[in-house]
mmCIF file of the N, C-alpha and C atoms, coordinates in Angstrom:
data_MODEL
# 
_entry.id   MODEL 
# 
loop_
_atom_site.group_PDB 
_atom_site.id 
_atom_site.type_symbol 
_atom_site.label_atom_id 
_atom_site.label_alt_id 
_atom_site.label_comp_id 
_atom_site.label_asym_id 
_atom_site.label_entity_id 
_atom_site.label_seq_id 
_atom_site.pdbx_PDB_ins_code 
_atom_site.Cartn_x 
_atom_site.Cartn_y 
_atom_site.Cartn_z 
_atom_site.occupancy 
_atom_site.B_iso_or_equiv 
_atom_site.pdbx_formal_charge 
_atom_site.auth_seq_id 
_atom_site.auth_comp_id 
_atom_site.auth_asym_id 
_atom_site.auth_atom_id 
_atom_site.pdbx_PDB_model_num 
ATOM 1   N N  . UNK A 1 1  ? -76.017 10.114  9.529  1.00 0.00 ? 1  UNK A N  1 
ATOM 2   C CA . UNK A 1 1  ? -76.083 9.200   10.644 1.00 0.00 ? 1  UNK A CA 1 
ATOM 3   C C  . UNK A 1 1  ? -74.813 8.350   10.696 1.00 0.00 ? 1  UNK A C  1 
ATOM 4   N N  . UNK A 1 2  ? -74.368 7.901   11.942 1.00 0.00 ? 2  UNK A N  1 
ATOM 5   C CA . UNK A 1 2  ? -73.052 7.621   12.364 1.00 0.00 ? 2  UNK A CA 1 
ATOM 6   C C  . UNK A 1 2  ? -73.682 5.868   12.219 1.00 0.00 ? 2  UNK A C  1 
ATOM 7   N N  . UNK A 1 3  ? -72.966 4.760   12.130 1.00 0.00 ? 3  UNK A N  1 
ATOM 8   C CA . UNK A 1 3  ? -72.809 3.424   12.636 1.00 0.00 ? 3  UNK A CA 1 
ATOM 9   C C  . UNK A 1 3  ? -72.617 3.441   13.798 1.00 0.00 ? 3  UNK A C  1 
ATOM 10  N N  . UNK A 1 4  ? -73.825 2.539   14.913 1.00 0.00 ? 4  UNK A N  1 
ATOM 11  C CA . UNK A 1 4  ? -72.986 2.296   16.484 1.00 0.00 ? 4  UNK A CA 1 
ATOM 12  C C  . UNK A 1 4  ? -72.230 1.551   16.512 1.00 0.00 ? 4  UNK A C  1 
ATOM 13  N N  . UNK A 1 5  ? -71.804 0.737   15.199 1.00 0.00 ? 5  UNK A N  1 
ATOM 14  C CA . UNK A 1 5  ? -70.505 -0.009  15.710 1.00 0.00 ? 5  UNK A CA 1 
ATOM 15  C C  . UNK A 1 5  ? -69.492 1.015   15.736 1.00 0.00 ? 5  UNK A C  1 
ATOM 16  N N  . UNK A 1 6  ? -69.462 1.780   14.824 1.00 0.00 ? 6  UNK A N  1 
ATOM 17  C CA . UNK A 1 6  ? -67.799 3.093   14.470 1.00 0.00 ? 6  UNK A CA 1 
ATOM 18  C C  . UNK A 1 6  ? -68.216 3.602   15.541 1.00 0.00 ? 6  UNK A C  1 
ATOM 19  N N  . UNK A 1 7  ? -68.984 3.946   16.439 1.00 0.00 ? 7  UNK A N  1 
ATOM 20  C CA . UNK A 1 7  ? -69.185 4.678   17.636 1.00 0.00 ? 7  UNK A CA 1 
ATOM 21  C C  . UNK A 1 7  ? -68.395 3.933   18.838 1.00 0.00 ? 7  UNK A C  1 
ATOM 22  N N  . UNK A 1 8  ? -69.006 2.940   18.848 1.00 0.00 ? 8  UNK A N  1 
ATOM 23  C CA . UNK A 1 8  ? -68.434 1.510   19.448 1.00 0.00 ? 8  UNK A CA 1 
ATOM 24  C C  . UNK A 1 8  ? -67.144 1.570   19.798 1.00 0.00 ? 8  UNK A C  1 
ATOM 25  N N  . UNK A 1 9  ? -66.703 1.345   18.636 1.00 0.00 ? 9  UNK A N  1 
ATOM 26  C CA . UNK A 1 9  ? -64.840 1.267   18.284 1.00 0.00 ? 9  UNK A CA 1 
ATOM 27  C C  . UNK A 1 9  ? -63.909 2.193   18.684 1.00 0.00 ? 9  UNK A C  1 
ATOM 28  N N  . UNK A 1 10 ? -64.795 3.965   18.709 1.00 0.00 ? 10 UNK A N  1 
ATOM 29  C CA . UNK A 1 10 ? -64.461 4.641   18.923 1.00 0.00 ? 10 UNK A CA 1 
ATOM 30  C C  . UNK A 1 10 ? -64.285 4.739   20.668 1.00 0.00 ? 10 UNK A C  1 
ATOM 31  N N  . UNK A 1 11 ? -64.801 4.504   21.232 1.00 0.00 ? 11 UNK A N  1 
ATOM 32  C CA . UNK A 1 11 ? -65.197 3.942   23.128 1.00 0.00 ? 11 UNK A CA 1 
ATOM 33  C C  . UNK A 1 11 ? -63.911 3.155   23.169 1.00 0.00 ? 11 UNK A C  1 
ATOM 34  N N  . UNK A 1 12 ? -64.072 2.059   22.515 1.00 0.00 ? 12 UNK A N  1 
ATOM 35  C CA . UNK A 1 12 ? -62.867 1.369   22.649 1.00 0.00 ? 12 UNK A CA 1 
ATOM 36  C C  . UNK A 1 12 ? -61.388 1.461   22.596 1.00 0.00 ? 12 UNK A C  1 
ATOM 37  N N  . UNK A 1 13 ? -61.427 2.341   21.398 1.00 0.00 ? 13 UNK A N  1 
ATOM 38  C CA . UNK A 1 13 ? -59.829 2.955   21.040 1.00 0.00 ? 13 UNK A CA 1 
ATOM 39  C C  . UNK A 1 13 ? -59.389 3.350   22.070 1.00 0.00 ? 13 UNK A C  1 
ATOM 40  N N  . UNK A 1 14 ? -60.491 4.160   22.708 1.00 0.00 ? 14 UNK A N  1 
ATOM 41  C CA . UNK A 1 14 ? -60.306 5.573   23.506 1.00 0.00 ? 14 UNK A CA 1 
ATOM 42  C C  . UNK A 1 14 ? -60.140 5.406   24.722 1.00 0.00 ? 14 UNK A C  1 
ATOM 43  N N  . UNK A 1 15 ? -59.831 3.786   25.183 1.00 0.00 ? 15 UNK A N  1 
ATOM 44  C CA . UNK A 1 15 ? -59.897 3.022   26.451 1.00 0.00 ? 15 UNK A CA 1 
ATOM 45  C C  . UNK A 1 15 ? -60.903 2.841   27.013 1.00 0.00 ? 15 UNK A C  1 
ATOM 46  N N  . UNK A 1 16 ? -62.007 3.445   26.882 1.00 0.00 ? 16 UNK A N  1 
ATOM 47  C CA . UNK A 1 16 ? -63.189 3.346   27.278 1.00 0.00 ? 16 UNK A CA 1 
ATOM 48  C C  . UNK A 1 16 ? -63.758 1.798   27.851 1.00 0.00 ? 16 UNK A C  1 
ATOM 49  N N  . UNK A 1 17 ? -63.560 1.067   27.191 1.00 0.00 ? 17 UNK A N  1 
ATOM 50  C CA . UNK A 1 17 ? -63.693 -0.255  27.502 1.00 0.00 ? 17 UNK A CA 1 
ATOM 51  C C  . UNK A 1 17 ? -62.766 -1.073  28.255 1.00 0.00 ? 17 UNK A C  1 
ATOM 52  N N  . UNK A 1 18 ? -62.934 -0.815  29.615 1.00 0.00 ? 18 UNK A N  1 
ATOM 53  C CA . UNK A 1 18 ? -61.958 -0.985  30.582 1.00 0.00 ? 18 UNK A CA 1 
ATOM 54  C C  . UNK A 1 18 ? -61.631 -2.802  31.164 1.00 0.00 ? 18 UNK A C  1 
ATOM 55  N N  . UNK A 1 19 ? -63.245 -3.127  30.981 1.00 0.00 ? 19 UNK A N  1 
ATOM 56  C CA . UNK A 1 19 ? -63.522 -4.558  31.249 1.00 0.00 ? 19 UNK A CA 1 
ATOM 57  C C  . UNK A 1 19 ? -63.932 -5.455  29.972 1.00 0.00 ? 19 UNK A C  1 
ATOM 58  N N  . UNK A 1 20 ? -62.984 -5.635  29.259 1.00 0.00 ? 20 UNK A N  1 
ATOM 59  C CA . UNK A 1 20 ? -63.404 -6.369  27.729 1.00 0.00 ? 20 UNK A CA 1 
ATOM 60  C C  . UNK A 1 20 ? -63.670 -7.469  28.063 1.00 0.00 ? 20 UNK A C  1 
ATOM 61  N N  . UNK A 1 21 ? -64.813 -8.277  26.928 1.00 0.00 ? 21 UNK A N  1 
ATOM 62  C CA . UNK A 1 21 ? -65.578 -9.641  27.215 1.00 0.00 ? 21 UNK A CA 1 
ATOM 63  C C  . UNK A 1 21 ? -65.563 -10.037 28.461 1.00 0.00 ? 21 UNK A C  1 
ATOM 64  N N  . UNK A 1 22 ? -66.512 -8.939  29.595 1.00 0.00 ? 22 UNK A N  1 
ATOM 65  C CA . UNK A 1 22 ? -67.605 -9.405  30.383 1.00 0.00 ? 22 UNK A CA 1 
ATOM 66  C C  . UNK A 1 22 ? -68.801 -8.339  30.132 1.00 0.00 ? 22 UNK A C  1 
ATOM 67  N N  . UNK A 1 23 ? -69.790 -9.161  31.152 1.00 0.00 ? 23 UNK A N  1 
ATOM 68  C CA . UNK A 1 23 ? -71.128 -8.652  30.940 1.00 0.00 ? 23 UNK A CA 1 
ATOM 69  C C  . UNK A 1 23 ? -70.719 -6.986  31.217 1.00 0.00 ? 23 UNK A C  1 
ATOM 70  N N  . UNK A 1 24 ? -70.272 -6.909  32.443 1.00 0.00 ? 24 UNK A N  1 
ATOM 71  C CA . UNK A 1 24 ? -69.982 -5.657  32.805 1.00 0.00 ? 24 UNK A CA 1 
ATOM 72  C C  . UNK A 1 24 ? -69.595 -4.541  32.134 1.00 0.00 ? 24 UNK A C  1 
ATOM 73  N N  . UNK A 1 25 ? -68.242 -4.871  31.090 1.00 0.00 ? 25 UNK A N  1 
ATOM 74  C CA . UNK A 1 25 ? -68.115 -4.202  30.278 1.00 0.00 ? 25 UNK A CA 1 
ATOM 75  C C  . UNK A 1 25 ? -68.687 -4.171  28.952 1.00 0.00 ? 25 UNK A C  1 
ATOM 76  N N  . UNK A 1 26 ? -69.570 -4.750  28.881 1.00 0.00 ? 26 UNK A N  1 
ATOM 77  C CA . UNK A 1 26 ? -70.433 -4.728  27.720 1.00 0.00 ? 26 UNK A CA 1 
ATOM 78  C C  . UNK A 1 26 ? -71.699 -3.707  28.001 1.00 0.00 ? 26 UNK A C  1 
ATOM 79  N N  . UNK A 1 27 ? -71.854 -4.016  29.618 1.00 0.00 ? 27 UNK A N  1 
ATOM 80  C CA . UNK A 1 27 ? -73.741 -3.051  29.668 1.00 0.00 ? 27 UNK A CA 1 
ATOM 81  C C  . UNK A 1 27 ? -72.957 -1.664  30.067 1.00 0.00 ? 27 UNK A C  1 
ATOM 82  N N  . UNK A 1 28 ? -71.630 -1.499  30.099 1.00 0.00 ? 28 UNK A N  1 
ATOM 83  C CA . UNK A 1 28 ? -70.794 -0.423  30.332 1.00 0.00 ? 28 UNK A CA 1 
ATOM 84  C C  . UNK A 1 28 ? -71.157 0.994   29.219 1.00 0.00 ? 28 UNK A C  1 
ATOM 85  N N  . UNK A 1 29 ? -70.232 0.113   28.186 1.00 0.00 ? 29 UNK A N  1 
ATOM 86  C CA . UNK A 1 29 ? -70.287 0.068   26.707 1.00 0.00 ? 29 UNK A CA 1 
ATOM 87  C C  . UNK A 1 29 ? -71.907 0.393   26.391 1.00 0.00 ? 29 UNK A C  1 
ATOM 88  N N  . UNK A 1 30 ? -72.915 -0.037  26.606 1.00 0.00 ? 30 UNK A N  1 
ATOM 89  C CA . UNK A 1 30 ? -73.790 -0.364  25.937 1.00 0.00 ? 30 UNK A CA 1 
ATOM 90  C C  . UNK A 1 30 ? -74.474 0.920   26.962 1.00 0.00 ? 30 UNK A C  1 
ATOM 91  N N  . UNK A 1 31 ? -74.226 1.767   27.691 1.00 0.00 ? 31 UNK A N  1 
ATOM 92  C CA . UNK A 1 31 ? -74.302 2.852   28.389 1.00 0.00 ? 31 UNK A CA 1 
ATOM 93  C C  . UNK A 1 31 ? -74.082 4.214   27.965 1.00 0.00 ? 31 UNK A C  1 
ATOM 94  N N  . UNK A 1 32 ? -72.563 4.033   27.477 1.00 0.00 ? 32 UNK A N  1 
ATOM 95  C CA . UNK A 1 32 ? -72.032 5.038   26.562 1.00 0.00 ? 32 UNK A CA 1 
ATOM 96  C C  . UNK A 1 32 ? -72.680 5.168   25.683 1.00 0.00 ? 32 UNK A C  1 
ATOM 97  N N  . UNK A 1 33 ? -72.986 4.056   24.987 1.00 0.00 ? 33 UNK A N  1 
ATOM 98  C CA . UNK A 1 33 ? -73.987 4.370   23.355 1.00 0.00 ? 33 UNK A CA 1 
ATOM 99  C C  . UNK A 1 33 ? -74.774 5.061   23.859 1.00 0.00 ? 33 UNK A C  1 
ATOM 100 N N  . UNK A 1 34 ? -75.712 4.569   24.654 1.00 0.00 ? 34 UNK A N  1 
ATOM 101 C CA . UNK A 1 34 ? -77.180 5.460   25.031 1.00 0.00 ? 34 UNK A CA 1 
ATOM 102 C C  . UNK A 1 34 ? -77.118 7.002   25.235 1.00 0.00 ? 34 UNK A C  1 
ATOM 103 N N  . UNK A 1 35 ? -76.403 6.679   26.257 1.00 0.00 ? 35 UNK A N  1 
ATOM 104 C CA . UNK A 1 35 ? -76.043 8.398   26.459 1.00 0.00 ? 35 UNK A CA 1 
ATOM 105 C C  . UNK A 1 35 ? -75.712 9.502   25.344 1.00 0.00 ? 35 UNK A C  1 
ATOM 106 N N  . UNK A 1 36 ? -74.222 8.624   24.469 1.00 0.00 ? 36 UNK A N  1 
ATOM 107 C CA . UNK A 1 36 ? -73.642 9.321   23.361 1.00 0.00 ? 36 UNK A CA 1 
ATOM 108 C C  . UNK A 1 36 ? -75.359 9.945   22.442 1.00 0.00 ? 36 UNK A C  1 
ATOM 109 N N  . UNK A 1 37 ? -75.593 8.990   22.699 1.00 0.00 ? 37 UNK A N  1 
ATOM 110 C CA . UNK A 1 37 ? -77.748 9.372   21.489 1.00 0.00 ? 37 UNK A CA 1 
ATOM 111 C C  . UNK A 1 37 ? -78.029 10.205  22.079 1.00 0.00 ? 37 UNK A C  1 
ATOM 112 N N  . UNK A 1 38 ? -78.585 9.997   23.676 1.00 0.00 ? 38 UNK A N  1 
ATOM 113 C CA . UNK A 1 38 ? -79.448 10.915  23.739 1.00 0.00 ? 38 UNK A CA 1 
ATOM 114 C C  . UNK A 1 38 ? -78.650 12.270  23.863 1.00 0.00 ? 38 UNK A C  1 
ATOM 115 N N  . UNK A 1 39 ? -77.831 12.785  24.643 1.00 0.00 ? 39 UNK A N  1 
ATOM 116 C CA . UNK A 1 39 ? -76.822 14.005  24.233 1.00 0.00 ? 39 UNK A CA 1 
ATOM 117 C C  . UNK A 1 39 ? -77.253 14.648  22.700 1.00 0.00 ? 39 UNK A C  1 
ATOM 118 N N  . UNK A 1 40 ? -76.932 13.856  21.714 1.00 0.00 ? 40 UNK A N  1 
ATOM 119 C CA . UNK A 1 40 ? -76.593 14.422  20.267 1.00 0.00 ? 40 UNK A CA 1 
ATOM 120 C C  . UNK A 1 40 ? -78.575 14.341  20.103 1.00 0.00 ? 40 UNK A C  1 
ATOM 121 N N  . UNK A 1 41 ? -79.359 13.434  20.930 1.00 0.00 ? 41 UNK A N  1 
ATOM 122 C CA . UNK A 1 41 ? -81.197 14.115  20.822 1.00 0.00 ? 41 UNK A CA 1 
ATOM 123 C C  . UNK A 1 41 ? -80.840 15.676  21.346 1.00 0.00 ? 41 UNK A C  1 
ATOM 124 N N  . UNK A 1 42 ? -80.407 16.024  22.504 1.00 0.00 ? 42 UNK A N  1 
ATOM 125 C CA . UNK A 1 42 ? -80.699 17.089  23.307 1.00 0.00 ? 42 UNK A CA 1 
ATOM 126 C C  . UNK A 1 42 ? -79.944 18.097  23.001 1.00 0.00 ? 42 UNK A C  1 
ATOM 127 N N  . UNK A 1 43 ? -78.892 18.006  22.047 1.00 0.00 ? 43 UNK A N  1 
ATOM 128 C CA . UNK A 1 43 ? -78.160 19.077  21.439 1.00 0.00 ? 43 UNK A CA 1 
ATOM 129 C C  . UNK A 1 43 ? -78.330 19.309  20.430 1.00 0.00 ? 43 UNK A C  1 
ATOM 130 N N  . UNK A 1 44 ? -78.433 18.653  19.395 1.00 0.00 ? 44 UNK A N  1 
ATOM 131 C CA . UNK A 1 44 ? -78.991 18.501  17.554 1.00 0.00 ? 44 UNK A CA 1 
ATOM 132 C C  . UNK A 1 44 ? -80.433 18.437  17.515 1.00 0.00 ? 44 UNK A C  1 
ATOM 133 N N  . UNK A 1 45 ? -81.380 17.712  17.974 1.00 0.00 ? 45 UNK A N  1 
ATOM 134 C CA . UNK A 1 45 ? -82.404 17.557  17.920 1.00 0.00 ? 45 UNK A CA 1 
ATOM 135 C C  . UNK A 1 45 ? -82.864 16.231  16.843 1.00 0.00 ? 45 UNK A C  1 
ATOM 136 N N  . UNK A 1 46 ? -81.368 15.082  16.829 1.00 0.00 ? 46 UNK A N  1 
ATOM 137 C CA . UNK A 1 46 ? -81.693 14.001  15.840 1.00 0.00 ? 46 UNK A CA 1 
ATOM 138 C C  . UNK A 1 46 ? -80.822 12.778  16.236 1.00 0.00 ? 46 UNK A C  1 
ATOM 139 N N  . UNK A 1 47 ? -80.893 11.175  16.262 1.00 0.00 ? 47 UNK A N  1 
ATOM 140 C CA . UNK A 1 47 ? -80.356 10.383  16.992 1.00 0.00 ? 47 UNK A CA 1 
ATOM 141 C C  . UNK A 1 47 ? -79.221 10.579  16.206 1.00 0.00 ? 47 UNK A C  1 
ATOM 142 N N  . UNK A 1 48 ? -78.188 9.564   16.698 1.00 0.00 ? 48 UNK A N  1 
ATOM 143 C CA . UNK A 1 48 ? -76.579 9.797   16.205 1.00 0.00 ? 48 UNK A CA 1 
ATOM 144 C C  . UNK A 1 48 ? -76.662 8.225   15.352 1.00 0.00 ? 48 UNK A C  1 
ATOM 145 N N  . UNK A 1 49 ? -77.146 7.720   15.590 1.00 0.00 ? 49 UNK A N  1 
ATOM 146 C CA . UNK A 1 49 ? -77.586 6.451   14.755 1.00 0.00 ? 49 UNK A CA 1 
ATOM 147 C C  . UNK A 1 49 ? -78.788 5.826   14.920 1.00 0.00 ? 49 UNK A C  1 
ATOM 148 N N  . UNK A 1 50 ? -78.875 5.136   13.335 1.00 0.00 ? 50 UNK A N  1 
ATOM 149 C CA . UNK A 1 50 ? -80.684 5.178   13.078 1.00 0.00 ? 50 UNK A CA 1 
ATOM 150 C C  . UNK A 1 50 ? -80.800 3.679   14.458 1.00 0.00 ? 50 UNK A C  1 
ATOM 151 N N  . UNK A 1 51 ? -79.720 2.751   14.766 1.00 0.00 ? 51 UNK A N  1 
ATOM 152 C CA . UNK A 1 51 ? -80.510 1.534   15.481 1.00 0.00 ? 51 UNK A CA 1 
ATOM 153 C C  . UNK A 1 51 ? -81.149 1.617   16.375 1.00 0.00 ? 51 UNK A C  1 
ATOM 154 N N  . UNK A 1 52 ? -82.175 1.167   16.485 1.00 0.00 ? 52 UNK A N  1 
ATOM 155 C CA . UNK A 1 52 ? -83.174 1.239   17.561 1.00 0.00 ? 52 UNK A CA 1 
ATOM 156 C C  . UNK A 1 52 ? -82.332 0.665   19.528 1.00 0.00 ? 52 UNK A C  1 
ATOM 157 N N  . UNK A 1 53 ? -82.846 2.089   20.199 1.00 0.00 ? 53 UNK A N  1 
ATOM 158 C CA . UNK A 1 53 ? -82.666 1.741   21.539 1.00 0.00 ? 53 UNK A CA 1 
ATOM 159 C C  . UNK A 1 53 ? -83.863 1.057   22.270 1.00 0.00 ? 53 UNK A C  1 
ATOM 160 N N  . UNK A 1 54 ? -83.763 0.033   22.667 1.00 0.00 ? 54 UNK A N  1 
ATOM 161 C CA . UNK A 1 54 ? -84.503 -0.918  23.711 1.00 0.00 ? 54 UNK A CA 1 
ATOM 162 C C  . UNK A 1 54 ? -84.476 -0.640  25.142 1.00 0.00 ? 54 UNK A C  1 
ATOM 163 N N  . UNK A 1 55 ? -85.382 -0.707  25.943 1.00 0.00 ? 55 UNK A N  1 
ATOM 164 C CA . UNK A 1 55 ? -85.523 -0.364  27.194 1.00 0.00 ? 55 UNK A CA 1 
ATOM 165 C C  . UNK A 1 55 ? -85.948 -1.648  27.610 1.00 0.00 ? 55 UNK A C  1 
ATOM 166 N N  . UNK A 1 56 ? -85.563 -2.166  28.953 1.00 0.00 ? 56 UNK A N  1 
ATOM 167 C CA . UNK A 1 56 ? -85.402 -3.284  30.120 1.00 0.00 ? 56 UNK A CA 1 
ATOM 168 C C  . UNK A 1 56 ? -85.973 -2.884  30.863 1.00 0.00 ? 56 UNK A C  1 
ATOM 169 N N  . UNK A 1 57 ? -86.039 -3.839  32.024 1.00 0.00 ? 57 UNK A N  1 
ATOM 170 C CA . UNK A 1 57 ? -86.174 -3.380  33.392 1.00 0.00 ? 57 UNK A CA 1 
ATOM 171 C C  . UNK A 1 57 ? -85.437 -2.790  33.836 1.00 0.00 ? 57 UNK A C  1 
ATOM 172 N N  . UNK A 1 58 ? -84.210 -2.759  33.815 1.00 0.00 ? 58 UNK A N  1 
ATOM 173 C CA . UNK A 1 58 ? -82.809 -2.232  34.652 1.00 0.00 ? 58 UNK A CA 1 
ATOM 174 C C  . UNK A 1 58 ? -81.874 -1.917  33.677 1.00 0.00 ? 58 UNK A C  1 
ATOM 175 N N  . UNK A 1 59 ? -82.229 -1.563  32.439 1.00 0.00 ? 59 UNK A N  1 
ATOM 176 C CA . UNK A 1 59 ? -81.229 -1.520  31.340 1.00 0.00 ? 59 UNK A CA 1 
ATOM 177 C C  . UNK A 1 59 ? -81.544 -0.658  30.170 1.00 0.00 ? 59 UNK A C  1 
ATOM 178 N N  . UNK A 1 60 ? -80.818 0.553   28.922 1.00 0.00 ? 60 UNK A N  1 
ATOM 179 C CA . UNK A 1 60 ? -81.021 0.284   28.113 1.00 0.00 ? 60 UNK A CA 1 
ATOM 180 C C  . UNK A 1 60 ? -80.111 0.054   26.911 1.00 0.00 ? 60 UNK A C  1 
ATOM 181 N N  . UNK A 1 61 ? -80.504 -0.808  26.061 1.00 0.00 ? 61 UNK A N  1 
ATOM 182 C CA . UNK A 1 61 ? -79.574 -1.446  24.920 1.00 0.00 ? 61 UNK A CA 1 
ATOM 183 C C  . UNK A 1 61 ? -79.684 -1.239  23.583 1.00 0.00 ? 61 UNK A C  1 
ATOM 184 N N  . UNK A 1 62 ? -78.427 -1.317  22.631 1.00 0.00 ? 62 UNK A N  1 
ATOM 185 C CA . UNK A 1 62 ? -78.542 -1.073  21.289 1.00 0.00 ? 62 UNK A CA 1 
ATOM 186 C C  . UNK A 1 62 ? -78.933 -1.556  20.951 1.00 0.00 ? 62 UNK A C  1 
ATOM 187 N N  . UNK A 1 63 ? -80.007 -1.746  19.566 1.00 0.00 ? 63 UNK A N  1 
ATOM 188 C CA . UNK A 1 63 ? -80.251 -2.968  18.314 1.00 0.00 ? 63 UNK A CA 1 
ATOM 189 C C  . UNK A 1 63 ? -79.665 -2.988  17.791 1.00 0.00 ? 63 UNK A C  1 
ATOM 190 N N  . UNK A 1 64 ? -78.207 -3.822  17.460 1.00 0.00 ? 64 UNK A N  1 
ATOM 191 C CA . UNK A 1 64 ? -77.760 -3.553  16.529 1.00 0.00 ? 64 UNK A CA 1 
ATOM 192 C C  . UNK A 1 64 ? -77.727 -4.561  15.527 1.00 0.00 ? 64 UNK A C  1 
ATOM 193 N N  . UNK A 1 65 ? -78.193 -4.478  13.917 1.00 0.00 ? 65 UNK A N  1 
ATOM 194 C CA . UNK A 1 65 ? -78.521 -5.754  13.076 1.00 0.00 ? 65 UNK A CA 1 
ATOM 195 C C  . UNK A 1 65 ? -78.379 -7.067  13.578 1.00 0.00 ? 65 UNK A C  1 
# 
């Protein structure tokens, strides 16, 4: 199992994080994670990191410690 922060970082390096420190680019970010999981559910058949994903009304987000 991967860290979502090294996942994180990795988004970031990679420019991915186009809008740094706002909301926007945070629920951006916090998009990519989700996706990056479920992908590696629907191809491997196992999450890419153990933190728990949370579901919103309009959102979903990492747990991260």
């Amino acid at each position: 199992m991967r860290d979502v922060f090294d996942l994180a970082k990795f988004f970031i390096k990679n420019g991915e994080d186009y809008m740094p420190n706002t909301f926007n680019g945070n629920m951006n970010l916090q998009k990519l994670l989700v996706l990056a999981d479920h992908v590696n559910i629907a191809e491997y058949g196992e999450p890419l990191f153990n933190d728990q994903v949370l579901d919103f009304k309009n959102e979903r987000v990492i747990s991260a410690r």
